[in-house]
MARSE-339173 format. One record per residue (C-alpha): residue in three letters; z, x, y. Coordinates in steps of 0.02 Angstrom, whole numbers, plus 50000, padded with zeros to 5 digits. Layout:
% MARSE-339173
ALAZXY...
This chain:
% MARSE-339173
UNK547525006246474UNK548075005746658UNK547595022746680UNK545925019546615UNK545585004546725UNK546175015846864UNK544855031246827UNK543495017746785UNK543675011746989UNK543865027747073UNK542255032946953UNK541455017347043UNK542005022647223UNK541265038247204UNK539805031447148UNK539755020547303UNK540235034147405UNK538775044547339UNK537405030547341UNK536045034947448UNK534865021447413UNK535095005147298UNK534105012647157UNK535625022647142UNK536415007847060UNK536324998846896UNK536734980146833UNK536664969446692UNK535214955046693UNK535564939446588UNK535654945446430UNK536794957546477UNK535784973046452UNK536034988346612UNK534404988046730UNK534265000546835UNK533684995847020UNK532685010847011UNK531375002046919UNK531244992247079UNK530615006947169UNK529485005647322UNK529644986447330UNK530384977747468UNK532004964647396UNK533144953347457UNK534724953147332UNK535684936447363UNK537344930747290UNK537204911947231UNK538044897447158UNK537494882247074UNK538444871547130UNK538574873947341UNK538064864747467UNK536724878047508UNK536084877547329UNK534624870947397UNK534074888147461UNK533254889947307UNK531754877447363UNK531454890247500UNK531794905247391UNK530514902047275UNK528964897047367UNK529534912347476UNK529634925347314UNK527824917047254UNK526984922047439UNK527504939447435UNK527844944847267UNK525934951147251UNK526314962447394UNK527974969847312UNK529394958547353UNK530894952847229UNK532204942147258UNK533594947247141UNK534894934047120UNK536694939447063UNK537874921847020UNK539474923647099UNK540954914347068UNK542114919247207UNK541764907247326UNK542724889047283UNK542074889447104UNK540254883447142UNK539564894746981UNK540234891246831UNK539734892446648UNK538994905546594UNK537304915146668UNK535944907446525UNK536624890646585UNK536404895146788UNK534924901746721UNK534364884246617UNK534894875646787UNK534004884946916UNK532424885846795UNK532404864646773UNK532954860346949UNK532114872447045UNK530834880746942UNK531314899947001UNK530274912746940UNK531244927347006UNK532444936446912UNK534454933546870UNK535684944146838UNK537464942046746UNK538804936146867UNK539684945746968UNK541184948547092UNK540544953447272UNK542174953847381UNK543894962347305UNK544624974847186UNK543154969147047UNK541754968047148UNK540314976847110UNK539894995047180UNK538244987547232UNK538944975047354UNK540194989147416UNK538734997547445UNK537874985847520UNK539354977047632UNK539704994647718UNK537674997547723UNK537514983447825UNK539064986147949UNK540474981147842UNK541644963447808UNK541674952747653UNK540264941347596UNK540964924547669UNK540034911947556UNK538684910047441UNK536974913947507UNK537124929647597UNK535754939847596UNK535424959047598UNK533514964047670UNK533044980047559UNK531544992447634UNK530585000947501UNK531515018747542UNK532985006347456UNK533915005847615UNK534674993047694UNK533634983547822UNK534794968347874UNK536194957647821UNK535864936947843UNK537184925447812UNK537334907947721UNK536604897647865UNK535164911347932UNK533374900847920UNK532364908847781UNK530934907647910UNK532044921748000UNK532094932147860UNK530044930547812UNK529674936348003UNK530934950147952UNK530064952847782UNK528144952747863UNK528754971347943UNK528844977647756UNK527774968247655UNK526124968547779UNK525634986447741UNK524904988847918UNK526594983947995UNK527664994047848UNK526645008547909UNK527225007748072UNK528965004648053UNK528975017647922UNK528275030448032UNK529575044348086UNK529235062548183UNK529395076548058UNK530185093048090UNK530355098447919UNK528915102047806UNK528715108747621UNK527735123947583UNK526095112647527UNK524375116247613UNK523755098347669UNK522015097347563UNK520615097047679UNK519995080747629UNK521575071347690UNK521485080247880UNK519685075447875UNK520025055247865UNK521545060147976UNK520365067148098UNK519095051948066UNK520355038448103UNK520935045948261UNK519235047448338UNK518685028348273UNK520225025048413UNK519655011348548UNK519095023148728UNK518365015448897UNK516705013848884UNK516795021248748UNK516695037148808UNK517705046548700UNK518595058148811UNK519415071948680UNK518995087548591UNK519835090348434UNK520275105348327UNK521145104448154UNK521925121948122UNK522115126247927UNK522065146047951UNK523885150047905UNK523545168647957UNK523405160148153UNK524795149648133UNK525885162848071UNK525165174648217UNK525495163648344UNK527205160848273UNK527585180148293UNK526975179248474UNK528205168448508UNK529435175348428UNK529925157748341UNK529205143948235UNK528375132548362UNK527545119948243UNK529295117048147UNK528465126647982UNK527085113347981UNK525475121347879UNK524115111747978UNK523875108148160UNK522995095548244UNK522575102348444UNK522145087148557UNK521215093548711UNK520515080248865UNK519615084349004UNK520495091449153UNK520095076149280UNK520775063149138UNK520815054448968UNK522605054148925UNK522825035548881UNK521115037548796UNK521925052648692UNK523675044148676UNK522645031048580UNK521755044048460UNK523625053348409UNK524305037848358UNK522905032548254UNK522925050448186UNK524635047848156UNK524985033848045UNK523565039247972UNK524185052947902UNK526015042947883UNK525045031447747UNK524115045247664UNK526085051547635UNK526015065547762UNK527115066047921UNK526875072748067UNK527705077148256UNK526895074948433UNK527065091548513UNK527145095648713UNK528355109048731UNK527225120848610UNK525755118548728UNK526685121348885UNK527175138248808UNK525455143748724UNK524595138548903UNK525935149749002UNK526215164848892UNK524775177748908UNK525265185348736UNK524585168748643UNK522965168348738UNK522095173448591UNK522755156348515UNK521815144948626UNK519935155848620UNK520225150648448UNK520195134748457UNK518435135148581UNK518875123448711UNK517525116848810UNK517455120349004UNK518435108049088UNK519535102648964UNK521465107648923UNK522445107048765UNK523655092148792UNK524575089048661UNK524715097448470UNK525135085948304UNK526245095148179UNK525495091248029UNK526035091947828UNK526975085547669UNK528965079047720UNK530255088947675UNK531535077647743UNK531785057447770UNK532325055447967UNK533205037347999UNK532475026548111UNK533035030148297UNK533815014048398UNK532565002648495UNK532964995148671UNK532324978348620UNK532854974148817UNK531594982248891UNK530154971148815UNK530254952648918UNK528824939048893UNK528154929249028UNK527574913748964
């Protein structure tokens, strides 16, 4: 028997030591049937240990209104009893359940108790303890913010504000704002042809970009002919569009219009990031294809008017990989109020 308990927990390290996302995991709800957290796919959750009896039990009058806001726009709260902590969840998980239900009217789901911190705990909250940085789960009420690639976003502890964790939340849940935190450059493509009706509201989006006076300073030319992308490419002598199958060429006129064209790329950009494409702003390519005489025939493809240079080329195509987010200096923003 000891030798079976001993397999069954390195079987769960590995498992934790595998994990990738949380829908790699699976519990047991209240009646005591395995979920798996891959049915929670795509949605945006905060997982929460609780206890009935706590002093922060009250949580669950902000828990609730908050789950009722944003559950329309893919957010679950998924609420795991825990016992650990002083003994502030007893009885069993229908009658946390029957409590929570009559004194707080939740509407989000429960799962079967659990252990979060030692020996027993559950691979999920190993998982998600080194996730977010590592250390126990000091009390009841810490939180884990989940991003719908299933990763973890950040950890909040017993007395955090749930106002903190909504402005947290609004980055995921707003699609707009998901978008743009979501957004990653791309240097790894599949072999997929983008369909031409995708590049075309691409293409549309970037040029409905805000210019000055609306003068709308850019030329643009969307290259699908694989036979001059792979032509160029042997010019070179290397991949310079990182295997992308689609190129978008930026060109402004010589005198001007880069903050007008900076606008136009990003638009293009997440764009194509919510139509499930990815892309990579490209500067080195150009200063080769503008220098190198053997690639000339490259740029009298793409006609560009008199006056006017290529500036910048967007890689464009299906993902074939998942980049993490880089760090942020949040330092270098100040507000002068």
């Amino acid at each position: 028997m000891k030798r079976m308990i001993l397999c069954l927990i390195a079987m769960m390290g590995i498992l934790t030591l595998s994990a990738q996302t949380v829908y790699d995991f699976t519990v047991k709800d209240d009646a005591g049937k395995d979920v798996s957290l891959a049915e929670y796919k795509g949605k945006v959750l905060l997982i929460v240990n609780t206890a009935t009896r706590c002093g922060f039990t009250p949580q669950y009058k902000d828990l609730e209104p908050l789950y009722q806001k944003y559950h329309g726009q893919g957010f679950e709260i998924l609420d795991f009893p825990c016992n650990q902590f002083g003994q502030q969840a007893p009885g069993t998980i229908q009658e946390i359940h029957q409590f929570c239900t009559a004194n707080f009217d939740i509407h989000f789901p429960q799962f079967d108790k659990i252990e979060v911190n030692g020996e027993n705990a559950h691979p999920l909250y190993t998982w998600l303890k080194e996730q977010a940085g590592g250390g126990d789960i000091k009390w009841n009420f810490t939180k884990f913010l989940i991003g719908r690639d299933g990763k973890v976003i950040k950890r909040y502890e017993s007395r955090d504000q749930v106002s903190t964790i909504e402005a947290d939340m609004q980055m995921e849940v707003n699609p707009v704002l998901s978008n743009i935190m979501e957004r990653r450059s791309i240097r790894k493509y599949l072999d997929k042809l983008v369909e031409h009706e995708k590049l075309e509201m691409v293409v549309k989006c970037g040029i409905n970009a805000p210019s000055g006076m609306n003068a709308q300073p850019w030329a643009v030319r969307v290259v699908e002919d694989q036979k001059l992308i792979a032509d160029v490419n042997e010019a070179a002598n290397r991949s310079l569009f990182y295997g992308a199958p689609a190129l978008i060429c930026v060109c402004t006129p010589t005198n001007g219009g880069d903050l007008d064209a900076g606008l136009l790329g990003e638009n293009m950009m997440l764009a194509a990031q919510s139509l499930g494409l990815g892309t990579c702003c490209l500067g080195g390519p150009v200063r080769f294809l503008v220098s190198n005489e053997k690639c000339k025939f490259f740029l009298d493809r793409l006609d560009i008017p008199t006056d006017y240079r290529l500036n910048y080329i967007l890689a464009i195509g299906y993902p074939d990989e998942q980049p993490d987010a880089k760090p942020r200096d949040a330092s270098k923003v100040k507000f002068i109020k």
